[in-house]
Each structure stands twice: as C-alpha cells, then as structure tokens.
KEBA-591069 format. One line per 2 residues: number of its first residue (from 1); their letters; for each residue y, x, z of C-alpha. Coordinates in Angstrom, 2 decimals, decimal comma. Example, Ala and Ser with C-alpha at 12.3 -4.5 7.8 and 13.67 -1.06 7.14 Angstrom:
1> as> -4,50 12,30 7,80 ~ -1,06 13,67 7,14
This chain:
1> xx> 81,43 124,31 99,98 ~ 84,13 124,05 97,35
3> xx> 81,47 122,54 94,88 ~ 80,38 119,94 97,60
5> xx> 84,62 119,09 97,78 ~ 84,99 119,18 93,95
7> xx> 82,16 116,38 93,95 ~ 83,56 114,52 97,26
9> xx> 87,35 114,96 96,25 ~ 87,62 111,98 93,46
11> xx> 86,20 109,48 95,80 ~ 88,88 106,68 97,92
13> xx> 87,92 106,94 101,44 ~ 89,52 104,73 104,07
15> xx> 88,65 104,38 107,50 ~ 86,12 101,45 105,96
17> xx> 84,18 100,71 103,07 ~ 82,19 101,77 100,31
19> xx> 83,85 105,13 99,79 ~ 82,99 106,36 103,36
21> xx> 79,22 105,28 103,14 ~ 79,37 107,06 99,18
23> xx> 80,66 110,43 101,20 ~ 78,34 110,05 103,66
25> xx> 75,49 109,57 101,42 ~ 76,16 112,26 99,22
27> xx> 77,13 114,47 102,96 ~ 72,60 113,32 103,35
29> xx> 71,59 115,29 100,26 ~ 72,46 118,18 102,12
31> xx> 71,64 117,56 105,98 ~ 69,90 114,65 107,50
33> xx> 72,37 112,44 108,81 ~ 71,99 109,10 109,99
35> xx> 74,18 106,57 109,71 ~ 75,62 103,48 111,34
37> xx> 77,93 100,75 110,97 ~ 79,94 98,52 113,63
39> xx> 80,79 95,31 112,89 ~ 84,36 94,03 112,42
41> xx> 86,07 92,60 114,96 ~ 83,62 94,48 117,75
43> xx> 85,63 95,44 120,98 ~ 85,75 99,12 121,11
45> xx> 88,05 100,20 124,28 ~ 90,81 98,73 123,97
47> xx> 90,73 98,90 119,79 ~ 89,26 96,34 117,62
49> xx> 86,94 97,17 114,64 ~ 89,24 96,10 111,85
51> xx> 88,13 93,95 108,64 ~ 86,42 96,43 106,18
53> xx> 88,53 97,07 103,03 ~ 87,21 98,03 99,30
55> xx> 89,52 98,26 96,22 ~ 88,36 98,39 92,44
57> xx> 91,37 98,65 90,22 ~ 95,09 98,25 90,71
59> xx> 98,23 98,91 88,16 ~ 101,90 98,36 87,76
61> xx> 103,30 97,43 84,02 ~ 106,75 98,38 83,28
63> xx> 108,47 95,09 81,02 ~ 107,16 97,25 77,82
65> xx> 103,88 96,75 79,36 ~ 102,62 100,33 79,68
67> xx> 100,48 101,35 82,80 ~ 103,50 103,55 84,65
69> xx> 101,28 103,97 87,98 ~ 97,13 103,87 87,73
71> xx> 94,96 103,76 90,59 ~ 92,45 105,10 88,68
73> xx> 93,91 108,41 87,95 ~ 95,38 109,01 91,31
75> xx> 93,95 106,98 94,34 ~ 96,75 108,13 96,36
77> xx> 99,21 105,62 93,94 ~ 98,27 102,27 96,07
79> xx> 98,76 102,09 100,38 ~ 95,85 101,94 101,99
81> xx> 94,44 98,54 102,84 ~ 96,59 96,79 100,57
83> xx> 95,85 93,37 100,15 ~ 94,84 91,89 96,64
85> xx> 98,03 90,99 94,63 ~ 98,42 89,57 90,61
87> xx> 102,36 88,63 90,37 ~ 105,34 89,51 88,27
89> xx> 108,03 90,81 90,02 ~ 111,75 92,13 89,56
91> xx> 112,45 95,74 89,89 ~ 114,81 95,24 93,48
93> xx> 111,30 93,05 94,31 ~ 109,05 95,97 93,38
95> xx> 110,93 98,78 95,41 ~ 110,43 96,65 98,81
97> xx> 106,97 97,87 98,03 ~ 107,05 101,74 96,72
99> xx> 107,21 104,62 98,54 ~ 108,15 108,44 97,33
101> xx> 109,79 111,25 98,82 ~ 113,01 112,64 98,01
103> xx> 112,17 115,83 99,59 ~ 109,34 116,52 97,25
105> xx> 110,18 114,72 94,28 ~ 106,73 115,51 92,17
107> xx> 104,30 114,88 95,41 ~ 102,53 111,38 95,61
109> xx> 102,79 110,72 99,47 ~ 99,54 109,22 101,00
111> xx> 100,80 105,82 102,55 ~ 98,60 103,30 104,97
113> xx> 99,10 100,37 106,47 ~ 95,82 99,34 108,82
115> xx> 96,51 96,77 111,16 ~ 99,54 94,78 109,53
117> xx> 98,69 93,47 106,05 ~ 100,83 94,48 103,48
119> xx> 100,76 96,16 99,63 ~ 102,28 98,58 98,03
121> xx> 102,42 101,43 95,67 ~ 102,77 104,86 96,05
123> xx> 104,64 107,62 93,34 ~ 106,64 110,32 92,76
125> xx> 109,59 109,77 93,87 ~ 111,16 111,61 90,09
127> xx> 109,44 108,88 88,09 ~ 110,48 106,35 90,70
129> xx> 113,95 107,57 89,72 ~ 113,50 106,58 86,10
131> xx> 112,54 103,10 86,82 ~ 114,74 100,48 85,02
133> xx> 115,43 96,98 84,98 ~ 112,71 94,06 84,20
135> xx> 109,82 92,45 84,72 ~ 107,40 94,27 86,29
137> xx> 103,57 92,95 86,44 ~ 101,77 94,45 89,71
139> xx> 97,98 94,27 90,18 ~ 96,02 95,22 93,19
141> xx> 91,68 94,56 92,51 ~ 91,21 94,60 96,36
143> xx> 89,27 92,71 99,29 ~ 89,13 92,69 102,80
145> xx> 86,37 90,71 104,18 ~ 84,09 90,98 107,73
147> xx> 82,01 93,94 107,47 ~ 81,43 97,13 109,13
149> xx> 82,70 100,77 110,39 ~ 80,32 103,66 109,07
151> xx> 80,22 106,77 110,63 ~ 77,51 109,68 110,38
153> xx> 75,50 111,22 113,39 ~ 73,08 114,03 113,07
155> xx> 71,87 115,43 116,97 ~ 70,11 118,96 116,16
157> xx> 67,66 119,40 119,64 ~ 68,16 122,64 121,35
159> xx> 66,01 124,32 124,11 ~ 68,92 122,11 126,83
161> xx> 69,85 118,92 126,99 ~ 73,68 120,19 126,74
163> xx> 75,45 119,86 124,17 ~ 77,89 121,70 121,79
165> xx> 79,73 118,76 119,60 ~ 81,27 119,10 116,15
167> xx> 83,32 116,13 115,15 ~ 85,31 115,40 111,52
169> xx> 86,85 112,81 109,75 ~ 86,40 110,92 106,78
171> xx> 88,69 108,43 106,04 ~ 91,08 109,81 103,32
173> xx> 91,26 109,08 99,82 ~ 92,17 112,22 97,21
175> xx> 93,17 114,91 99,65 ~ 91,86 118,28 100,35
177> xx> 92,43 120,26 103,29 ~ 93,50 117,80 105,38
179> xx> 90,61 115,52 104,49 ~ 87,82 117,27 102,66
181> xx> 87,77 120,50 104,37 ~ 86,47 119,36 107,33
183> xx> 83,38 117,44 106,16 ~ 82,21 119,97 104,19
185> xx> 82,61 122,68 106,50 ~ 80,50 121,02 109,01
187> xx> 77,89 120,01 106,43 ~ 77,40 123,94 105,85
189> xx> 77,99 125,00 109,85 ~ 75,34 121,88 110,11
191> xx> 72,62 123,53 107,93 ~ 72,90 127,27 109,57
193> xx> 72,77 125,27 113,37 ~ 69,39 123,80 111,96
195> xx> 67,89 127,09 110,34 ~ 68,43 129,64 113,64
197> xx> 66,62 129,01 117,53 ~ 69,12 127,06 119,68
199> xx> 70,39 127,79 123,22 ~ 72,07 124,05 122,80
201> xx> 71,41 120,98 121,39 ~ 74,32 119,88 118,76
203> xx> 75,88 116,44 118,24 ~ 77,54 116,62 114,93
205> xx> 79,62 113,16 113,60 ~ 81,38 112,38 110,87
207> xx> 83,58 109,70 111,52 ~ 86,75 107,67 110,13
209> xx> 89,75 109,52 111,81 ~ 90,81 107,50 115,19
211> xx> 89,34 104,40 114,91 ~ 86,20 106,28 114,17
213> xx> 86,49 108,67 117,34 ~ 87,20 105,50 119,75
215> xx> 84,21 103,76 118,68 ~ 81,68 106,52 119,36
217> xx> 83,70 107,32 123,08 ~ 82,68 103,10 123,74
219> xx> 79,30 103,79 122,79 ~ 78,47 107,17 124,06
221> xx> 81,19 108,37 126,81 ~ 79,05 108,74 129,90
223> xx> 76,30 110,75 127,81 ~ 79,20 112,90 126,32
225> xx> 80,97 113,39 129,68 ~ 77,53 114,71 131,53
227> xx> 76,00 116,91 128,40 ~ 78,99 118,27 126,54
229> xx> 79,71 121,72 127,81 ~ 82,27 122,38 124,48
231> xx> 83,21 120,67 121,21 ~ 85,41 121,46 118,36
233> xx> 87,28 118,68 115,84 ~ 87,05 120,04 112,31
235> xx> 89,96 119,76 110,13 ~ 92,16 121,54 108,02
237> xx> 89,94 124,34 107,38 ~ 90,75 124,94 103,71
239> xx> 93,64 126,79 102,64 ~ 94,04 130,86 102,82
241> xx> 96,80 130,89 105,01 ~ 97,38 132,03 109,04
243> xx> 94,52 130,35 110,81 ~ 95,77 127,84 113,72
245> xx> 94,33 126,62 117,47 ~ 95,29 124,00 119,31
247> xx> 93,65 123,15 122,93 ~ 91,85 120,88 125,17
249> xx> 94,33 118,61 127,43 ~ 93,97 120,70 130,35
251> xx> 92,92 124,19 128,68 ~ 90,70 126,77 129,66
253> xx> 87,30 125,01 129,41 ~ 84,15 126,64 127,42
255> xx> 85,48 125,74 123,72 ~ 89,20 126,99 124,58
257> xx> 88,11 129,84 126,02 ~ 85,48 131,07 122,94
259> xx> 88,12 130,00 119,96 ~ 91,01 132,17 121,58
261> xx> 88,44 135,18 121,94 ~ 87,38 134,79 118,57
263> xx> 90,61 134,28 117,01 ~ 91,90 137,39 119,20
265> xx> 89,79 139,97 117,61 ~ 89,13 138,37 113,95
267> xx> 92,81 137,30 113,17 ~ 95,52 138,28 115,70
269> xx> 97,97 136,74 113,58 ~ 96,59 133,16 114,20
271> xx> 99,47 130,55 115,88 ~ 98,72 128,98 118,81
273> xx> 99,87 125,67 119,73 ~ 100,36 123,42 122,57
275> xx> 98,27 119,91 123,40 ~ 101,79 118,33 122,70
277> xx> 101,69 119,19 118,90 ~ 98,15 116,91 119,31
279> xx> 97,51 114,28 116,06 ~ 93,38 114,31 115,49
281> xx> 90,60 112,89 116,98 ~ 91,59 115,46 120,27
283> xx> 93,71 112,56 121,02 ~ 91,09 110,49 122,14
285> xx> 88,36 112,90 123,02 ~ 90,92 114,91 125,99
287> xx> 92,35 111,60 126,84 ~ 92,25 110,66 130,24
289> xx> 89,24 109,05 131,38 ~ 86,96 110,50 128,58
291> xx> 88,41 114,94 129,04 ~ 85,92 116,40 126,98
293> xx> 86,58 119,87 125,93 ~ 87,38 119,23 122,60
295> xx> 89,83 121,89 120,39 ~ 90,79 122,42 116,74
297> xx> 90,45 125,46 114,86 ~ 92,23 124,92 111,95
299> xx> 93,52 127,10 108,95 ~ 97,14 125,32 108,26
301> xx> 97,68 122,51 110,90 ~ 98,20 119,18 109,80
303> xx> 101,86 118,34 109,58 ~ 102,44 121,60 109,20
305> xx> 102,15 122,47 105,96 ~ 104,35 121,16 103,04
307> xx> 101,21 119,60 100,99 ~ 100,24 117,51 103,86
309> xx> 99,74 113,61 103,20 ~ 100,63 114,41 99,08
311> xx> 98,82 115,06 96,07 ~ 99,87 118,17 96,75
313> xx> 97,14 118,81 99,12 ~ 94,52 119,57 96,11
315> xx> 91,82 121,25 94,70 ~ 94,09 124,45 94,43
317> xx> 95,50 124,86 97,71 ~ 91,92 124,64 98,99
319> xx> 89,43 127,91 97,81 ~ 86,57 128,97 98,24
321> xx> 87,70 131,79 100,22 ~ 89,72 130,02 102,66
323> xx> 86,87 127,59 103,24 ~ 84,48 130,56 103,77
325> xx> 87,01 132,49 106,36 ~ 87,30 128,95 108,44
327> xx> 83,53 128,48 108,20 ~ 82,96 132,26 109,89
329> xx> 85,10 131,69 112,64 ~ 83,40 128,75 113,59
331> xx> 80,43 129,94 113,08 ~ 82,03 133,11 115,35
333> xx> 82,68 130,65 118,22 ~ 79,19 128,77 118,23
335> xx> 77,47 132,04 118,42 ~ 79,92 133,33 121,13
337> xx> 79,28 130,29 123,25 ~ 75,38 130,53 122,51
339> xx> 75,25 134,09 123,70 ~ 77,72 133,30 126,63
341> xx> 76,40 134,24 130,07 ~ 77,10 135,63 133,41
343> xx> 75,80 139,18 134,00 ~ 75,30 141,34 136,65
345> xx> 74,52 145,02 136,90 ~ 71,17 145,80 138,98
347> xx> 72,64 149,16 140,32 ~ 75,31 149,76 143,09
349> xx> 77,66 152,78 141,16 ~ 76,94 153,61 137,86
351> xx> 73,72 154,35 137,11 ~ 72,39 157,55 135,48
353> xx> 72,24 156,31 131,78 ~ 70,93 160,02 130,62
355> xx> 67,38 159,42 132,25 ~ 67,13 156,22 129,86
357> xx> 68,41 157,76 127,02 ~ 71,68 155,40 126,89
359> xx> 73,85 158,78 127,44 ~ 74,22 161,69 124,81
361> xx> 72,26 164,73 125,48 ~ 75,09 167,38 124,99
363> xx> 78,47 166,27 127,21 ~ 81,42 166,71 125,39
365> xx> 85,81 165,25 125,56 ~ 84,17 162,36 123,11
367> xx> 81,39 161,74 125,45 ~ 82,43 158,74 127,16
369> xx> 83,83 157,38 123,91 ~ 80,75 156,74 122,92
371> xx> 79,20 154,76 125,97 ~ 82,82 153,38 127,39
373> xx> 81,23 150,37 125,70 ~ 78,08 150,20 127,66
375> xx> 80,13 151,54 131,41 ~ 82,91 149,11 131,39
377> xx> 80,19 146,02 130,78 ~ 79,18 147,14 133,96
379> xx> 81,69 147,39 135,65 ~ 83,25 144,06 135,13
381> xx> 79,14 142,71 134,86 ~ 79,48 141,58 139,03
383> xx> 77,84 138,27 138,81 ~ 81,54 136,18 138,26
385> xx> 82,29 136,99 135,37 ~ 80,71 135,64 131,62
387> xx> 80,43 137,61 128,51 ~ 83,60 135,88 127,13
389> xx> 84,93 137,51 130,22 ~ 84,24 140,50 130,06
391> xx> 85,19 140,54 126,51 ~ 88,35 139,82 126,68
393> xx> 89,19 142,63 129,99 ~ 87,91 145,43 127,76
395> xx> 89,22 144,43 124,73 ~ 86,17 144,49 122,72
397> xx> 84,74 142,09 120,63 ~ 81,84 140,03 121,92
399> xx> 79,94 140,82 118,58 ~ 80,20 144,29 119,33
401> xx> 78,55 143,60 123,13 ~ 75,87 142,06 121,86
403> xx> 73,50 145,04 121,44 ~ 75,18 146,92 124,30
405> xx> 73,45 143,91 126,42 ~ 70,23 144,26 124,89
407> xx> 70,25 147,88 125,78 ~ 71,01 147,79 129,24
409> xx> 68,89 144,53 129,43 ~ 65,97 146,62 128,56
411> xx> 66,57 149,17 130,86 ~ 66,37 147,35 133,58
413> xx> 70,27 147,53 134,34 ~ 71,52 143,84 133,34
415> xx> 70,13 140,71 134,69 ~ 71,09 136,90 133,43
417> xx> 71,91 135,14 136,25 ~ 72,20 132,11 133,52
419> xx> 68,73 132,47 132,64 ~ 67,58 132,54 136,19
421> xx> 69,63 129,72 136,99 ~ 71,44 131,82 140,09
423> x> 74,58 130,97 138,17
C-alpha cells in the first residue's frame, strides 16, 4: 500500500482533470475499475459540474529573477483552480495573492478556490517573511475549459443483490493521509473482497471529494437507498496514531453498529465522535433525503491533526504500519457484517453439551470457563438478537464466536433464521 502511495503521491489531483483520470488509471493496474466522466456544466442536485481544470507549470521570480516558489517541486505552492496568469507585479500586489500560516511557519497550506475564479500562490509562511521589495514576475501554465468529472466504479457481485459500499476521494494534490490513504486502502480491501465467496455484493467508488459524492447520489440514489444495507467513507487511514469513528446521521444502523464492535475489542482507545464534527463525503451520503448508512473509520480525523491541509501531511507521517492497522479493521468490519446474523437456539434450557462432545469429560471450578463461550451464545441466541448483538452483551469478540457457531451449528443447537429468511 505504501508503494502504491509513493507512486500516486507526486501526482496534482483536483476534483477535475488529468491528474484524477492518471490516479485512477494507475488505481486499474491493480483492480478493475471502470471509469466515467460527467460533463461540465451537467445539473447534479442542486450542484453544477464545474469547468474541468489542468495546470502544467507555474513560478514566481523574485526582481533577481530566481525561481523563489516552483510548482514543480511542490504542487501544493499554487491554489487550486487558479486561473492562467503571465504579469509582473509589486510585492503589496503579490501578497493579495499568497497564503501561509503563521501558526506553522515551515508547512505549505493546501489552498482552493473552486467555484470563484481566482490565483494564487501558496508558501511557507518563514520564506514569505523574507520577501522584499520589487518586481515580482508570476506565472501560472493553467486552463480551464468544458470537459468532464471522472470518478471510478468497480461493483464486485455477491450471492444478494444488497450491497456493502466503500466510497473515497481523490481530488488532492501532494498530500498523504488525508488524501492518499484512502484510495489505496480501498484498492487493497478491493482485491481481498474479489478473492474470498461473498454474502454481499460491493459498490466500491473512487470519487473527487463532494462534488464527486453528489454526482453519483443524482445518478444512483434510489438504487443506493433500496440495496445498501451499510457503507463506510475511507479516509485518513494512514498515520500510526489513536484510530477515530465518526457515525451515520441518525446512528445505530448496520455499519455503526459493526465499526464500534470492532473498534471495542481491537483498540479501546479509539475516539469517538459526533455527526456534528462531519466534513467528508458523510455529508452528503446521511443527508436528508438520501440517509444511507454511511460512517468513517479513520486513523487521525481530518482537521484534527496538525499536518492536515500542509506539506506536512507526507510520506513520513503515513507508514506502512499505520496503513496496514487501518486496512485490518476494515477488513474486521466487512467480515463482521458478512458473518452477521440472527440466531436462535433449537433447545428450551440448556442443552446437554456432554452427549455432543461440546462439554469436558472431567468437571472441574474451570469447567465452565471453558464453554461460558459456547452457553452465553445461547442464551442471548433467542431469535432477536444478531451476532453483533450478542457480541457486544458478553463481551467477546465476534472473531472469537465464529467457531463457537459452527460448533453448535453442527450439532444441531443453532439455527439461522437469516438464512431461512424467518428473520
């Protein structure tokens, strides 16, 4: 994964344009997406498709006329959708266009500007400090013309028509957890979906952030409201710090319940936040009207953390091992919701495990250590309550309840009222 972002991480996304369909097509060397593209100026709720934006080269010359800022060693240096510019310009006229951050004085903040046309430069806001007066010659090699919106789409068939869907975002230039962990954490979590049998089918995107997430709810809302049972928005799943959740609109649905079980029993620790701390794509998939049970699992949230929307956020804050722990735990929840049924236990009181050979031979103080396990699934497996459940009553980890279930299964003690469709 970290080799896929080392390749991905030079490349300027933007929510259009050439470096989103180069990501995308280097995303299909490793899983078969297809992709699309929606023209500018299409309707999409009550958004427009915006002109499609591509940049080449762009500069600033102090009056000695060295290269002080270079687009081509940082991408983060010029504001996003900038229009093209070629002038001369006094220093008081070239600070109307730079931004910097006192706060972090050697961080390059990542700057946009979308839907009102502007340009501008981006730096540190130490060298901005050492600016002096002159001539200044600024040069932005950029276009903005009719074309399209590309986004990536890969549907993985299951044994059901409903759906689990992953959704992720590329639209940033230079950036690495917030932007690049996400991709390429689905692209892997994409490949293991396709290699293992499939409860679910899966409807995995990869979209520009936003804009990209409104345009597939005005082409595919009514499919996504009826087949969707839970979804998860990937971002920020890079760095080796405490790992992060933040919920549906109205909580409690399939996805919220799975990523708090999960994150109970692999990593206590994890912070939990509220819908109101919302600022991904969850915006628009939980938005009234649309309520699909979309949730973030995220390592460190955006906005939270101090690299966010710098240069800062690089190839060193994101590892190889933080990008491994993220992929696990949603690779923990998709399995969890695969495996989640309803249960009930064939047997009014407990039956006698011994005559099955579920119970030890020899009784002793540690018997019912060893089966507590296997009694307490049945006593909470009445018919109303799923695996996640039960699970989270006993206090034991669904991984661990997964042979338990094929045990009693076999005896003849467990029936799936899922699977018999009595549920």
């Amino acid at each position: 994964m970290h080799q896929l972002m080392t390749e991905l991480f030079p490349i300027c996304r933007s929510i259009t344009g050439d470096g989103v369909r180069e990501t995308l097509r280097i995303i299909q060397t490793h899983i078969p997406l297809t992709m699309h593209e929606i023209a500018s100026g299409t309707p999409v709720l009550d958004w427009t498709i915006p002109s499609e934006w591509n940049i080449r080269d762009a500069y600033v010359l102090d009056p000695q006329g060295n290269k002080i800022i270079d687009f081509k060693k940082n991408n983060l240096h010029v504001v996003g959708y900038s229009h093209p510019v070629d002038a001369r310009v006094t220093l008081a006229e070239l600070q109307e266009h730079l931004y910097s951050l006192e706060d972090q004085p050697d961080a390059i903040p990542y700057i946009t500007s979308y839907y009102q046309e502007r340009w501008g430069f981006c730096l540190a806001h130490s060298q901005r400090m050492t600016l002096k007066e002159g001539s200044y010659r600024v040069f932005i090699d950029s276009e903005l013309k009719q074309g399209h919106l590309t986004y990536g789409e890969l549907i993985i068939p299951g044994a059901s028509q409903k759906e689990i869907f992953l959704s992720t975002y590329v639209c940033h230039p230079s950036m690495a957890n917030n932007e690049l962990s996400g991709p390429v954490v689905t692209t892997f979590l994409a490949k293991w979906i396709a290699g293992r049998p499939r409860r679910y089918t899966y409807r995995i995107i990869f979209i520009p952030e936003t804009i990209g997430s409104i345009t597939y709810l005005s082409r595919h809302l009514e499919h996504l409201k009826k087949h969707v049972v839970a979804g998860f928005n990937v971002t920020c799943v890079g760095d080796e710090r405490a790992y992060s959740f933040l919920p549906s609109r109205r909580g409690g649905t399939l996805a919220d319940r799975a990523a708090l079980n999960v994150l109970g029993f692999m990593h206590p620790d994890f912070v939990r936040y509220s819908y109101l701390d919302r600022g991904s794509d969850e915006r628009q998939y939980c938005s009234p009207g649309a309520d699909l049970p979309v949730v973030s699992v995220m390592r460190s949230k955006y906005r939270e953390y101090p690299e966010y929307h710098t240069s800062l956020d690089d190839l060193s804050l994101v590892t190889p091992a933080g990008l491994q722990g993220a992929y696990e735990v949603l690779r923990e929840c998709i399995e969890l919701i695969e495996n989640n049924r309803v249960y009930r236990t064939t047997c009014v009181g407990e039956p006698q495990l011994g005559r099955r050979g579920l119970y030890p031979a020899i009784g002793s103080k540690d018997t019912y250590a060893q089966v507590s396990d296997m009694i307490n699934l049945l006593a909470y497996a009445d018919g109303s309550n799923d695996l996640i459940d039960i699970s989270t009553i006993t206090g034991v980890p669904t991984r661990r309840l997964y042979p338990v279930i094929d045990k009693l299964a076999a005896a003849g003690l467990l029936e799936d009222l899922t699977a018999s469709g009595r549920w």
